[in-house]
C-alpha positions as CSV (number, residue, x, y, z in Angstrom):
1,X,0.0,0.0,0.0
2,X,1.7,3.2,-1.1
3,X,2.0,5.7,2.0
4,X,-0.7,8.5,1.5
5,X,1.8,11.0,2.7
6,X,3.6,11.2,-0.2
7,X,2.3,12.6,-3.0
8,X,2.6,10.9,-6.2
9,X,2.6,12.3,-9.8
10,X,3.1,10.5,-12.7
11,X,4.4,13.3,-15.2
12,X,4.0,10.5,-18.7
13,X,1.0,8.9,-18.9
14,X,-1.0,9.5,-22.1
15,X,-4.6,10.0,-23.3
16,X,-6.6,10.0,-26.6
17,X,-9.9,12.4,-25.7
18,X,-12.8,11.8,-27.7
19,X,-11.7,14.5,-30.5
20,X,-8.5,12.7,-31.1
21,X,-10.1,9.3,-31.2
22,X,-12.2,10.9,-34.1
23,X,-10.1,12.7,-35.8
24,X,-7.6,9.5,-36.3
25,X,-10.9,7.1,-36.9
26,X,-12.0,9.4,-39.9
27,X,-8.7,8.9,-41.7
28,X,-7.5,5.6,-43.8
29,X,-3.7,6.5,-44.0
30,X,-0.9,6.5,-41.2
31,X,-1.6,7.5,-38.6
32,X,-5.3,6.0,-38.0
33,X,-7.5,3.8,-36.3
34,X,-9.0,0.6,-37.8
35,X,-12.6,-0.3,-37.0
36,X,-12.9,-3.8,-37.3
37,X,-16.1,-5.4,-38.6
38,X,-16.2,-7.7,-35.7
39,X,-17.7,-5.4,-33.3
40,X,-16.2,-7.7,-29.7
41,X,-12.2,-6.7,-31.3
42,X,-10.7,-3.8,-30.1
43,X,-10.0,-0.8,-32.5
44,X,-6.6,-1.2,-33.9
45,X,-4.2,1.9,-33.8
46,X,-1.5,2.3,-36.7
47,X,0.7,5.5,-35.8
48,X,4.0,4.0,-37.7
49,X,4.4,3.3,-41.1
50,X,6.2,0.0,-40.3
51,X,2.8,-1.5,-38.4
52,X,0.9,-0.5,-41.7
53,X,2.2,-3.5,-43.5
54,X,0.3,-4.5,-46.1
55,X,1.0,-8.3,-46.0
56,X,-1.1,-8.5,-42.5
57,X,-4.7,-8.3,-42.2
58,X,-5.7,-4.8,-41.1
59,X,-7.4,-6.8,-37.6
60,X,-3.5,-7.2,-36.6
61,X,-1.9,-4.2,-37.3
62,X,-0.5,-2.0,-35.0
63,X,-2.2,-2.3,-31.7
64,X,-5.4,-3.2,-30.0
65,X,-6.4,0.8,-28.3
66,X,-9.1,-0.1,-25.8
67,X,-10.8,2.1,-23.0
68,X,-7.4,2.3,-21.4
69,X,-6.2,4.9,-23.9
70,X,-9.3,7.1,-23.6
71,X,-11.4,6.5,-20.5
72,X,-10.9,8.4,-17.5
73,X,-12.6,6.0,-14.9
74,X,-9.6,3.5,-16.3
75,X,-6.9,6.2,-15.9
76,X,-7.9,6.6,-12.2
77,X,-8.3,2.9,-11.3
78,X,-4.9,2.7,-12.9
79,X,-3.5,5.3,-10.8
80,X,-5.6,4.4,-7.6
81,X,-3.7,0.8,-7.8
82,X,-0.6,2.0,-8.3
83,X,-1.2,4.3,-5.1
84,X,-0.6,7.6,-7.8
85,X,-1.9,11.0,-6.4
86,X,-2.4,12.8,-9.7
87,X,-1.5,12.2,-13.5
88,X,-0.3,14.7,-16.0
89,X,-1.9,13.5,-19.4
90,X,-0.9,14.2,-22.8
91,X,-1.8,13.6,-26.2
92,X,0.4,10.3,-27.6
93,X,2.0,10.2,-30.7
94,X,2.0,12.0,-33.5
95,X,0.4,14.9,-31.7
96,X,-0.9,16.6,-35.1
97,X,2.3,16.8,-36.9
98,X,0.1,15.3,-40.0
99,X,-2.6,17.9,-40.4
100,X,-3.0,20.4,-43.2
101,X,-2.2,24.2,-42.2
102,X,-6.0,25.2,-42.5
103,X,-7.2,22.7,-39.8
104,X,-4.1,22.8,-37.6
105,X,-5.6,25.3,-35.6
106,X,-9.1,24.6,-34.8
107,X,-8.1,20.7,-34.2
108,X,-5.6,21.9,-31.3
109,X,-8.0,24.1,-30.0
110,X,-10.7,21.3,-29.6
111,X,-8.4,19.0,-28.4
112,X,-7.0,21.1,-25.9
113,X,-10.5,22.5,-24.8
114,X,-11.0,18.3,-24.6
115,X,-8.6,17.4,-22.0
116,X,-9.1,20.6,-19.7
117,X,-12.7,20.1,-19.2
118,X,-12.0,16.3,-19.1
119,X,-9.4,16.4,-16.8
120,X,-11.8,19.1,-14.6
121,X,-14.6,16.6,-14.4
122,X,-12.8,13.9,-13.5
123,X,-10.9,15.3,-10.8
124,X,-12.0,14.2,-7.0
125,X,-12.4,15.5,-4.2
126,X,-11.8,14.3,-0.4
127,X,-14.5,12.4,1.1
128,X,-15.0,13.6,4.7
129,X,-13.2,11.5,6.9
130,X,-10.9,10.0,4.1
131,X,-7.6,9.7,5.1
132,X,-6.3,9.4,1.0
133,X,-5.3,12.2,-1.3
134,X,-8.1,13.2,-3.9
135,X,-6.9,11.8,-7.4
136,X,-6.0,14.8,-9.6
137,X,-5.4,15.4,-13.3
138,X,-3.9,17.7,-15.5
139,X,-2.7,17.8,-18.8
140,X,0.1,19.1,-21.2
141,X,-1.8,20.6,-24.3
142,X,-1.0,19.9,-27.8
143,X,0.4,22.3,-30.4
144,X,-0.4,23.1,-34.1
145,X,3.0,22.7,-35.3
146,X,1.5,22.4,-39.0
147,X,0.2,26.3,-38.6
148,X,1.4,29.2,-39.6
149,X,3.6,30.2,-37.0
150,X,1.1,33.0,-35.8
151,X,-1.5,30.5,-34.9
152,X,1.0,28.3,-33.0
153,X,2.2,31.0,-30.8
154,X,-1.5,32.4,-29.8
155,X,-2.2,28.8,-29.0
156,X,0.4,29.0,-27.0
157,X,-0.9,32.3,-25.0
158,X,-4.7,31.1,-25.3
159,X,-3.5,27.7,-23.2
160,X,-2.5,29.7,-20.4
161,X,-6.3,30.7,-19.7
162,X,-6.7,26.7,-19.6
163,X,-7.1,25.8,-15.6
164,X,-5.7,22.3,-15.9
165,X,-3.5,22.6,-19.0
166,X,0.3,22.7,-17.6
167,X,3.0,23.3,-20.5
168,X,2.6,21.0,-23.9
169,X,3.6,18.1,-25.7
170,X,6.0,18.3,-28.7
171,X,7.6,16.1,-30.9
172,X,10.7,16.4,-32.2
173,X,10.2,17.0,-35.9
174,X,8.8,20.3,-35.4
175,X,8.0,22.2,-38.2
176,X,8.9,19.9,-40.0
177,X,12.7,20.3,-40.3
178,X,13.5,19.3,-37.0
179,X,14.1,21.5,-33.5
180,X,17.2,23.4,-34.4
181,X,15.2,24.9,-37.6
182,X,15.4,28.9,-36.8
183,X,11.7,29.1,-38.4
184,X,10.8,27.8,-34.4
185,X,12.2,30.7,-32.8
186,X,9.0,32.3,-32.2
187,X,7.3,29.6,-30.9
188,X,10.5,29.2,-28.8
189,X,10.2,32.8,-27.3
190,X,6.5,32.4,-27.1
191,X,7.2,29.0,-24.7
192,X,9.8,30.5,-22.8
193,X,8.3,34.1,-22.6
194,X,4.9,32.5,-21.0
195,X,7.1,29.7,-18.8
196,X,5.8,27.0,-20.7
197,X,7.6,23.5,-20.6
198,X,7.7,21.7,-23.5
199,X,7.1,17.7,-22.8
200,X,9.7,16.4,-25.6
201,X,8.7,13.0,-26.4
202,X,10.0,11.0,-29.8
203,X,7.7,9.4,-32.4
204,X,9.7,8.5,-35.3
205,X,12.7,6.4,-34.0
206,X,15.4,5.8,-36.8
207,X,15.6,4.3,-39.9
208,X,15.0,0.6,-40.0
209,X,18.4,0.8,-42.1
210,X,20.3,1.7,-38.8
211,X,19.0,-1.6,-37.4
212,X,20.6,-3.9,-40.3
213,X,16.9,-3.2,-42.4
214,X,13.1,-3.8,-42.5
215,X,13.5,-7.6,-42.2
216,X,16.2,-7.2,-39.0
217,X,13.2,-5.5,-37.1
218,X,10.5,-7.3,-37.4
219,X,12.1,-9.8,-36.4
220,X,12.1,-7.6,-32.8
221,X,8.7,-7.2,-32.7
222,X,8.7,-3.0,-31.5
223,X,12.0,-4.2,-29.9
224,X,14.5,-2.6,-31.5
225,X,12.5,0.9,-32.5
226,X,11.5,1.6,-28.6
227,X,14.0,0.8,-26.9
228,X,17.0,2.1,-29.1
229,X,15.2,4.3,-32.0
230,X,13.1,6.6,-29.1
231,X,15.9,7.1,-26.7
232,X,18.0,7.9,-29.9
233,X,15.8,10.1,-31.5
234,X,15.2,12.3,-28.2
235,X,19.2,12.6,-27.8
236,X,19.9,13.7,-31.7
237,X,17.1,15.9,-31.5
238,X,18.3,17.7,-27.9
239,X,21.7,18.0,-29.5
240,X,20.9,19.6,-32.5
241,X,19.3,22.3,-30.2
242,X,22.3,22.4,-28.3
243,X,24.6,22.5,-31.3
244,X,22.6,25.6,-33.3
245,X,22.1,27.6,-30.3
246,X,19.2,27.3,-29.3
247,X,19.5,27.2,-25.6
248,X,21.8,30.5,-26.2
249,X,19.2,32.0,-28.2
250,X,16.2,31.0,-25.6
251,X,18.2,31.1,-21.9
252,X,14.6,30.4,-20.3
253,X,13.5,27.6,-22.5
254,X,12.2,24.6,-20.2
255,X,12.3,21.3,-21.5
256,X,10.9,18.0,-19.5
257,X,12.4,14.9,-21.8
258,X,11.0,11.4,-22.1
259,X,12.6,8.6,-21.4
260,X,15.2,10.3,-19.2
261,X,16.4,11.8,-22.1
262,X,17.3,9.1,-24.0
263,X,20.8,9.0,-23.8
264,X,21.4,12.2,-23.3
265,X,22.9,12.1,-19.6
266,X,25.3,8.8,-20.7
267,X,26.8,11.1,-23.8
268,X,26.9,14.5,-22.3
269,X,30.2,14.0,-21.5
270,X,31.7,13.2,-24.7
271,X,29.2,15.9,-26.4
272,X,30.7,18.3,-24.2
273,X,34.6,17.1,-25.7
274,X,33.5,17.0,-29.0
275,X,32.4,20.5,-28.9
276,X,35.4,21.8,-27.1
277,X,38.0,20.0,-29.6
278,X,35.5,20.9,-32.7
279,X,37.9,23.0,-35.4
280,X,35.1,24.6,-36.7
281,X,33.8,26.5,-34.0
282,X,34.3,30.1,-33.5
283,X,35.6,29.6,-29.8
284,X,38.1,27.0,-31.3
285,X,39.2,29.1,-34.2
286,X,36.6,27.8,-37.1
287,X,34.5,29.7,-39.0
288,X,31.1,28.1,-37.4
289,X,29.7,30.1,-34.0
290,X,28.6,26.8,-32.3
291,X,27.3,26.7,-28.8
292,X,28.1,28.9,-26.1
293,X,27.3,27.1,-23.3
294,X,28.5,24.3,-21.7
295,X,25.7,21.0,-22.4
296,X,26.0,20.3,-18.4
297,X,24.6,23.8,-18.0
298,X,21.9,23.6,-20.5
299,X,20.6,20.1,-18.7
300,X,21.0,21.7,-15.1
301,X,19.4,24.9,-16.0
302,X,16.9,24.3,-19.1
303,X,16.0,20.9,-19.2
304,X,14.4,18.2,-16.8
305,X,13.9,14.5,-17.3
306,X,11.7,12.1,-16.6
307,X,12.5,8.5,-14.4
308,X,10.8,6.4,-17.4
309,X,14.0,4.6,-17.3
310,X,12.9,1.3,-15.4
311,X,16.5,0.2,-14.3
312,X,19.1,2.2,-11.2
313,X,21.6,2.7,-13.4
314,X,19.9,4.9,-16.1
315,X,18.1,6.6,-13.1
316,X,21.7,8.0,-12.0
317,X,23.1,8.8,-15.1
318,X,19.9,11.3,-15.5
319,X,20.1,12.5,-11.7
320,X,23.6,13.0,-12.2
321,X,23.6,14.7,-15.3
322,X,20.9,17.1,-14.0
323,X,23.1,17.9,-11.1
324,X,20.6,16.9,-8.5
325,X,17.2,14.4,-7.9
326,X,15.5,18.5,-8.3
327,X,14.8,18.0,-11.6
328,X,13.9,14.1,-12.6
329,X,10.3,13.1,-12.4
330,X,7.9,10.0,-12.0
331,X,6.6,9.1,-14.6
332,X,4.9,5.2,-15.9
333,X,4.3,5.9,-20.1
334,X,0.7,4.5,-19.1
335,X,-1.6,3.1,-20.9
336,X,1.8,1.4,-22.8
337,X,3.4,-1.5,-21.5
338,X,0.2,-2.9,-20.3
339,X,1.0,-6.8,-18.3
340,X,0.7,-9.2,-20.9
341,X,-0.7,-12.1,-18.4
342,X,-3.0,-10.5,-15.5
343,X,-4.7,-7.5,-16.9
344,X,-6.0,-6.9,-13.4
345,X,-2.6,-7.1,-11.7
346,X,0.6,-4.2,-11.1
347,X,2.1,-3.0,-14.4
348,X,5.9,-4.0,-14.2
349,X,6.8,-0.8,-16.3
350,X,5.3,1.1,-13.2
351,X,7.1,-1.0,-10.5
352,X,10.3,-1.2,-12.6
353,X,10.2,2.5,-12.5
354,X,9.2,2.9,-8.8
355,X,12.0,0.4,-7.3
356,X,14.5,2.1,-9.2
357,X,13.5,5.3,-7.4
358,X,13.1,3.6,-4.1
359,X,16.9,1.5,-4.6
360,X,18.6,5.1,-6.0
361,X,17.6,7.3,-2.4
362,X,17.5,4.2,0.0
363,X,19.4,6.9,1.9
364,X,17.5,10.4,1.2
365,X,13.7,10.2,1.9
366,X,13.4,13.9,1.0
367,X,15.2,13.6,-2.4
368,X,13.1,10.2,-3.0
369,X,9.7,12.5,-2.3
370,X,11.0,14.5,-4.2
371,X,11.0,12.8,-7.6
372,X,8.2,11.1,-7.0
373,X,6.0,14.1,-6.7
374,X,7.6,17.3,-5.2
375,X,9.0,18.5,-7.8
376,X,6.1,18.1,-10.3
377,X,4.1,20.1,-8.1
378,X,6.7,22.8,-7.6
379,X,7.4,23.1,-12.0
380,X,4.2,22.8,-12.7
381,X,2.6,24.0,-10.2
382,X,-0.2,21.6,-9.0
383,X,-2.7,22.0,-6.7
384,X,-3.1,18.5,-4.7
């Protein structure tokens, strides 16, 4: 039984709100949802091109979504069994990266509009007498990244007005061009002007080409592409920031990343030598300005990570990297990773990620408290 007198928030868990579910139903090319005509199978969700394979039945592509990706009653018996005091939801992957220009707009408006009001109704409140927390929840809103970038930044502004909305999911394409594209600077300055974190979270891994081909992953299953492409994705993306100045350009920028960063924290080290010993760089005597800042500053002063790392020794590299257990955050990546044998029983990407916590600060209570809750509700500001 988790001890009610320490707050839990679990800053990656992930919903699809009725709009979403919708808008992905209504479309017949990736990403989308598949209806099948037998009406006891789950929907089937197809959100990469590789589940979209053409030599399976459309029934067993991608993945089964049930109510656990949409229902809030299942979100809070999740978190009620797991002994979590309040989730932070976002939008999964692909966000609305795919949309045409002239709907951008209006989608992220009534999907946004969707998970305040959801997460409003759904909140509860103590019972008199009760001795447990109320479950809260939140949300990161989602941005219309395929705008113009005038309607992205007064999304950004009209989300502050949003009670429950707390910073926004990205992705790390962008625009389209990736984060280091200059064409993001006023989004950038609108995020960091209205202290909004960004919630970077990868989508479209690498190349099955980096793997040894098409044929060398499938033989994984979604092996290879989660566990190496996202981590990977989330580190080249971060650096690229790092590399075209972005963090110089944007000192207040505030980035949360998934996965612990990917492997951000491991490489920072030899990022940081590269850039020092880098002939092309103004400060080494090259032609190219390069970064100004040391990476170890930018991820102890601009960017916070996650504990989605399910092991001790990925845990330290991020609290070490960060500089302190102040900015590393609880998280479970729910409804992924579901049990594969008792549906009813604890999800071992939740307890993976917990024990890690628990075996990192056997020592320091406070710091332990600290990730799994505190300081969610001092970033974000949560009212518990």
């Amino acid at each position: 039984m988790a001890d009610p007198s320490i707050p839990i928030v679990d800053i990656h868990t992930h919903m699809y709100p009725p709009s979403y579910l919708k808008l992905l139903s209504s479309r017949t090319t990736v990403p989308y949802i598949h209806q099948p005509s037998d009406q006891s199978a789950d929907p089937r969700l197809i959100i990469l091109a590789s589940d979209d394979d053409p030599s399976r039945p459309q029934s067993a592509r991608g993945r089964p979504v049930d109510s656990t990706y949409s229902s809030f009653d299942e979100k809070r018996r999740f978190m009620a069994l797991h002994g979590i005091t309040c989730s932070v939801v976002s939008l999964a992957n692909p966000w609305l990266d795919f949309l045409e220009p002239t709907d951008a707009l209006a989608t992220a408006q009534e999907i946004n509009d969707d998970l305040d009001s959801g997460c409003r109704e759904n909140n509860t409140s103590t019972q008199a007498g009760s001795q447990e927390r109320p479950l809260k929840l939140y949300a990161f809103g989602c941005l219309p990244l395929s705008a113009p970038a005038a309607d992205v930044v007064s999304e950004i502004h009209r989300l502050k007005s949003l009670a429950h909305i707390k910073g926004v999911i990205m992705g790390t394409t962008g625009l389209g061009r990736g984060l280091d594209d200059p064409a993001l600077d006023p989004i950038f300055s609108a995020l960091a002007s209205t202290a909004t974190l960004i919630f970077l979270h990868p989508h479209y891994g690498l190349p099955d080409a980096a793997f040894g081909g098409s044929e060398v992953v499938a033989l994984s299953g979604h092996v290879l592409p989660l566990a190496l492409g996202f981590p990977l994705e989330t580190t080249i993306a971060v650096s690229r920031m790092y590399l075209s100045g972005v963090f110089d350009r944007h000192p207040d920028l505030q980035l949360l990343l998934a996965h612990s960063g990917g492997t951000l924290p491991f490489l920072a080290g030899r990022i940081e030598s590269c850039v020092a010993h880098e002939r092309e760089f103004v400060a080494n005597g090259g032609p190219k300005q390069g970064p100004k800042r040391s990476i170890w500053d930018v991820l102890q002063t601009n960017i916070y990570l996650d504990a989605v790392i399910y092991g001790q020794p990925g845990l330290k590299a991020a609290i070490e990297s960060s500089g302190s257990a102040d900015r590393v955050m609880f998280g479970t990546d729910h409804p992924f990773f579901p049990p594969l044998g008792d549906k009813d029983g604890m999800w071992l990407s939740v307890e993976s990620n917990k024990a890690a916590i628990d075996g990192c600060f056997e020592q320091d209570e406070k710091a332990r408290r600290k990730v799994l809750g505190g300081n969610a509700i001092r970033v974000l500001g949560l009212y518990l």
